[in-house]
C-alpha positions as CSV (number, residue, x, y, z in Angstrom):
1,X,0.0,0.0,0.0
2,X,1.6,3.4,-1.0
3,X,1.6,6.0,1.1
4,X,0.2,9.3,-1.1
5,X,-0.3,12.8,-0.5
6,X,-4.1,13.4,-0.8
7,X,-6.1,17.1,-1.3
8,X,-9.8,16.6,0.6
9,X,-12.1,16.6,-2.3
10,X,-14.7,18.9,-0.3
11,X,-15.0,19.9,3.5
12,X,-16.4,17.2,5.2
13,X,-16.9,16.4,9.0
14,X,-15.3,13.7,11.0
15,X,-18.0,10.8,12.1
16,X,-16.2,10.4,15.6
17,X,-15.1,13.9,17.2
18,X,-17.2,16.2,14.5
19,X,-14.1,18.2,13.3
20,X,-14.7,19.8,10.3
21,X,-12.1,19.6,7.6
22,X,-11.8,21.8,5.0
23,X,-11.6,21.6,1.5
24,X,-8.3,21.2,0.1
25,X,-6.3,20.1,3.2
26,X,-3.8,18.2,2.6
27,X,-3.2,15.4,4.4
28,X,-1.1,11.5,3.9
29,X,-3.4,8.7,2.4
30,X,-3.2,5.2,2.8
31,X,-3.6,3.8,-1.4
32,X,-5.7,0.9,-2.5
33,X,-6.5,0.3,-6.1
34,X,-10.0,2.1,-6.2
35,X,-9.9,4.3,-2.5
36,X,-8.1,6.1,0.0
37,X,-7.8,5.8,3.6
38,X,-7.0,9.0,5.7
39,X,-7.1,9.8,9.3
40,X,-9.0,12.4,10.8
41,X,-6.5,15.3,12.0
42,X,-7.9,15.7,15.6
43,X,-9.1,11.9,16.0
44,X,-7.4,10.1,13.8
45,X,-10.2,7.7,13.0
46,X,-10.3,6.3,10.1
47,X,-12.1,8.2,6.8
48,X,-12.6,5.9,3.5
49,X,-13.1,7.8,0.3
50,X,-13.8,5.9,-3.1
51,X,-14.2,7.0,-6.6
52,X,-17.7,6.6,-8.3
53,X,-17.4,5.8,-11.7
54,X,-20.7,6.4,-12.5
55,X,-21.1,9.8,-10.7
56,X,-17.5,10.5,-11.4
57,X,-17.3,11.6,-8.1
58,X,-15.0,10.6,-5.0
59,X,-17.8,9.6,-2.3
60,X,-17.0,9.1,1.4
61,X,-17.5,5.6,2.0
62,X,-16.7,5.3,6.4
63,X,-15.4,7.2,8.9
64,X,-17.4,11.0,8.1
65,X,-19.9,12.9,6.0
66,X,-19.6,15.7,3.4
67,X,-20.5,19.0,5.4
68,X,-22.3,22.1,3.7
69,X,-23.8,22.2,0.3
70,X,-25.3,18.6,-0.7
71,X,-24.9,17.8,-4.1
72,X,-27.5,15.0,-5.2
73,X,-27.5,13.5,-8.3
74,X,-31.4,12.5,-8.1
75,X,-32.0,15.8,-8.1
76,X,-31.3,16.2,-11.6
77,X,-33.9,13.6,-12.4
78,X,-36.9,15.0,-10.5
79,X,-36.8,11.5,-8.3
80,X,-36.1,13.6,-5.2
81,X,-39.6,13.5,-4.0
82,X,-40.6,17.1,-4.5
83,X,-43.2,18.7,-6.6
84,X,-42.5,19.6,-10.3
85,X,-44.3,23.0,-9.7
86,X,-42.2,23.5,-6.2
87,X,-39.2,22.7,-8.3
88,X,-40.1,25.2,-11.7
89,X,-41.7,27.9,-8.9
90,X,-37.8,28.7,-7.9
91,X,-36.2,28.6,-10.9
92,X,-38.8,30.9,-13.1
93,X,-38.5,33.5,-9.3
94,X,-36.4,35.6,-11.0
95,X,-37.5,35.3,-14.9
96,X,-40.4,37.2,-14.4
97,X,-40.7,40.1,-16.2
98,X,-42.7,42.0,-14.3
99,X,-40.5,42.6,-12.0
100,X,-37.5,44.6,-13.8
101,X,-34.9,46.3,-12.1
102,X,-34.8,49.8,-12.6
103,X,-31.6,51.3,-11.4
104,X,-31.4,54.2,-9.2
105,X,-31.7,57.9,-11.6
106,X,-28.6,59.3,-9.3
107,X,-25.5,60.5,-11.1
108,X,-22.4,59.1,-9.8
109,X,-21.2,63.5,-8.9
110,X,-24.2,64.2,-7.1
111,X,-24.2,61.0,-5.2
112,X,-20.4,62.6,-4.1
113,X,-21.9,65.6,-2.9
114,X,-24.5,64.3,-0.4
């Protein structure tokens, strides 16, 4: 097993102790053929990442969970259980045209003056 250096793929959060590690630490990886094994930096418990061919993703596997913006593939899909409308309600929230923005009719001098 070759002993790698390894860039965190996205901040995640340690399953034991909760310490949240940021994205792009760097930190010494343990190397089989299709994942890495890393230790947490507080803990050191064990974190397993693979590589998802079909997402083409790296996934944690054990050891912690991906912390702050969830990226789901079913989303894409509509199989995430919500409405359709729910779903097209917040994209269209800022194509209407009825609300345009009109800029403010103050010249860059007098807005010095004030």
């Amino acid at each position: 097993m070759p002993v790698v250096r390894f860039d965190a793929p996205f901040t995640f959060k340690c399953g034991i102790c909760a310490q949240v590690v940021p994205y792009r630490t760097k930190m010494k990886a343990h190397r089989d053929s299709d994942q890495y094994r890393v230790n947490c930096p507080k803990c050191s418990s064990k974190i397993v990442f693979t590589f998802d061919q079909n997402q083409n993703a790296t996934v944690i596997t054990s050891g912690a969970e991906r912390f702050g913006v969830q990226i789901e593939i079913q989303e894409e899909n509509g199989t995430n259980g919500k409405n359709a409308n729910e779903n097209e309600s917040k994209t269209n929230l800022f194509e209407d045209e009825s609300a345009e923005f009109d800029p403010p009719k103050i010249s860059f001098a007098n807005y010095l003056r004030k």
